[in-house]
C-alpha positions as protocol buffer text, in pm:
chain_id: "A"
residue {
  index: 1
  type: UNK
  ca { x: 3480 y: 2482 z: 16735 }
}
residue {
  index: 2
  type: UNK
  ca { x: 3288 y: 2479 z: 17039 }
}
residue {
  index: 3
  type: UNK
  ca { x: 3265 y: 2861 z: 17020 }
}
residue {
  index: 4
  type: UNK
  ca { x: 3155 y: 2911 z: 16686 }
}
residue {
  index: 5
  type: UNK
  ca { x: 3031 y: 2597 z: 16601 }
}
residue {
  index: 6
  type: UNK
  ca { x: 3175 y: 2621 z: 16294 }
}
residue {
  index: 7
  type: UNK
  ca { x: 3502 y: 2477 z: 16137 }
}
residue {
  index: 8
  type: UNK
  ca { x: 3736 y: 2543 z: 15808 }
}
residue {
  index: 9
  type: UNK
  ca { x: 4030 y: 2309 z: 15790 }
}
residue {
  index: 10
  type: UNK
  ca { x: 4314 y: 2399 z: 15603 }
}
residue {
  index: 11
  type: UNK
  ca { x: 4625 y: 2172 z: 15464 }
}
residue {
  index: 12
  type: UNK
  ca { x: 4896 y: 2225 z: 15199 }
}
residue {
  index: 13
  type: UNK
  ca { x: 4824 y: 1863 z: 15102 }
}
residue {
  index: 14
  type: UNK
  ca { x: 4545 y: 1691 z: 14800 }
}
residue {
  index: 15
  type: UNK
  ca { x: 4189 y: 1733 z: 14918 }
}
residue {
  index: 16
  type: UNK
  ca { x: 4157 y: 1362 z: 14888 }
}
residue {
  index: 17
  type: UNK
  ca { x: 4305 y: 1100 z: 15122 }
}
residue {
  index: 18
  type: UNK
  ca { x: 4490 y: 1297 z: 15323 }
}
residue {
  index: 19
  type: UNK
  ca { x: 4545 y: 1495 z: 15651 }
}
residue {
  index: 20
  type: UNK
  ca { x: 4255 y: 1724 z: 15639 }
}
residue {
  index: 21
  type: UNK
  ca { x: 4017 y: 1444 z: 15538 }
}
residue {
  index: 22
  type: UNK
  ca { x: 4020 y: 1243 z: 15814 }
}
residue {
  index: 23
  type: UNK
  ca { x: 4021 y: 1543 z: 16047 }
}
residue {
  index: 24
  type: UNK
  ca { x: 3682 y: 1629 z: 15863 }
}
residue {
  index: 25
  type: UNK
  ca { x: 3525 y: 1290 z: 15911 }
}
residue {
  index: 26
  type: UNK
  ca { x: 3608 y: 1295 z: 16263 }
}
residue {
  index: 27
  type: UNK
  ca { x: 3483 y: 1605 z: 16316 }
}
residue {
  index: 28
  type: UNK
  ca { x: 3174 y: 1500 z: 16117 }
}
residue {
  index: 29
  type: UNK
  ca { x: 3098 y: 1199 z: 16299 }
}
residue {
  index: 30
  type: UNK
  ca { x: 3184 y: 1326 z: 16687 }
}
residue {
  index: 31
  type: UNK
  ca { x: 3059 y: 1671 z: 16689 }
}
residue {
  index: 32
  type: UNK
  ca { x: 2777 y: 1683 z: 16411 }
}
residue {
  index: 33
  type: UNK
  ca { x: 2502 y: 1790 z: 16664 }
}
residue {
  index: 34
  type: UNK
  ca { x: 2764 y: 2094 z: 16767 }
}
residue {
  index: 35
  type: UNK
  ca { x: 2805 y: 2213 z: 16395 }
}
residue {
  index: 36
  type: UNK
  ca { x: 2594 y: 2496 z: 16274 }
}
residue {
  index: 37
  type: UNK
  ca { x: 2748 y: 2442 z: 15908 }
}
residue {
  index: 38
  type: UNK
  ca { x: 2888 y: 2187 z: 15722 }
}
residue {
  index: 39
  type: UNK
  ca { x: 3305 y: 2185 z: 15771 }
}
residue {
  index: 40
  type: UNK
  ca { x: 3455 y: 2297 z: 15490 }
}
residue {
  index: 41
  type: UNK
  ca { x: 3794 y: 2203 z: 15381 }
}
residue {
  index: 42
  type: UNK
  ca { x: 4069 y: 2431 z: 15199 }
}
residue {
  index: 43
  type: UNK
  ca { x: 4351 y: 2242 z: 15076 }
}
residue {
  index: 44
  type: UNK
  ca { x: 4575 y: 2205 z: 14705 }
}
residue {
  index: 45
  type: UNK
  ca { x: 4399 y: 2190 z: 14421 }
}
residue {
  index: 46
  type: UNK
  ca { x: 4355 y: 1813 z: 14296 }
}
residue {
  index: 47
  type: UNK
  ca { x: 4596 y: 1831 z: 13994 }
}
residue {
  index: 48
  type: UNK
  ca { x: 4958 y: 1692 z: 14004 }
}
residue {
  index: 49
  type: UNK
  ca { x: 5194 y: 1951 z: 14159 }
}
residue {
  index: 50
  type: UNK
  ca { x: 5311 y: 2172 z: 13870 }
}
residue {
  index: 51
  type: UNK
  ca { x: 5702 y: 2296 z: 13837 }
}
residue {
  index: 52
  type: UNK
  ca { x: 5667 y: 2666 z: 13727 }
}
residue {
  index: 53
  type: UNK
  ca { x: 5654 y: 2867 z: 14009 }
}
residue {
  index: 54
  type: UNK
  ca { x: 5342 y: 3101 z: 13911 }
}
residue {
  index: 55
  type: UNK
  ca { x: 5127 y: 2747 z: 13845 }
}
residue {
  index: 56
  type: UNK
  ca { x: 5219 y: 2606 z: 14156 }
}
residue {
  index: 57
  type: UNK
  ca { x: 5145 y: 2941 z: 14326 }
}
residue {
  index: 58
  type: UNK
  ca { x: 4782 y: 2864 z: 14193 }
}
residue {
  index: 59
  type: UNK
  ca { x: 4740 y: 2528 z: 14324 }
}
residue {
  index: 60
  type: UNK
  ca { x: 4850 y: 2580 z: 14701 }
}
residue {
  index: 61
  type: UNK
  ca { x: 4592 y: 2751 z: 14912 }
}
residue {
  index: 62
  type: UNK
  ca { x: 4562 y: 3088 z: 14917 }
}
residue {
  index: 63
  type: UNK
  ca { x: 4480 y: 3377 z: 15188 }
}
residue {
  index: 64
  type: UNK
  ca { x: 4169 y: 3473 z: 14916 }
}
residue {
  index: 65
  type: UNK
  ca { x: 4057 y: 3100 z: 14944 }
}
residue {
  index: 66
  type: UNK
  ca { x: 4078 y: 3075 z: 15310 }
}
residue {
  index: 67
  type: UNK
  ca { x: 3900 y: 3387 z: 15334 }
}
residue {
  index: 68
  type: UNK
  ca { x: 3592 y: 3293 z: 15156 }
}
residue {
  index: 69
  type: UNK
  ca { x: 3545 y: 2931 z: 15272 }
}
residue {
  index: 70
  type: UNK
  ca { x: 3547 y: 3139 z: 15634 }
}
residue {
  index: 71
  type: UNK
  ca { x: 3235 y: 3375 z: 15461 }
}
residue {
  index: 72
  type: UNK
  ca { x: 3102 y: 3096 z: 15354 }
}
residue {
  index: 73
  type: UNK
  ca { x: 3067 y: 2868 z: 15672 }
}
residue {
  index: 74
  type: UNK
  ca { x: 2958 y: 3181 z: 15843 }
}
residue {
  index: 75
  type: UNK
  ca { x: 2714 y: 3232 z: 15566 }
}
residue {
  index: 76
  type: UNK
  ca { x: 2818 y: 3584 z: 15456 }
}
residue {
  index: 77
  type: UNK
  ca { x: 2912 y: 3516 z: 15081 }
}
């Protein structure tokens, strides 16, 4: 982070109450004066975890999704 000053977590896990969250709100809270953009986080999308394998394919993170929250915290989207 200290290079860019910019940060995109990513985790398999719900978007809420887990992993990545509290890795954002430490981030938030030690290095806010570093950050140049808000962190964004990438992470399962906040539905129950579905069975079929093409719907659960569309709730897990995705390269396309990590992709453009990266545009987007550099501000190229």
């Amino acid at each position: 982070m200290k290079k860019t000053n910019r940060m995109v977590v990513l985790e398999q896990g719900w978007p809420y109450a887990g992993y990545g969250a509290q890795i954002v709100s430490v981030i938030q809270h030690e290095a806010f004066d570093d950050l140049d953009a808000p962190v964004l986080r990438v992470g399962q999308a906040d539905v129950p975890m579905p069975y079929a394998r093409n719907l659960e394919n569309l709730a897990k993170p995705s390269a396309d999704r990590v992709i453009q929250a990266c545009k987007e915290v550099l501000y190229r989207s």
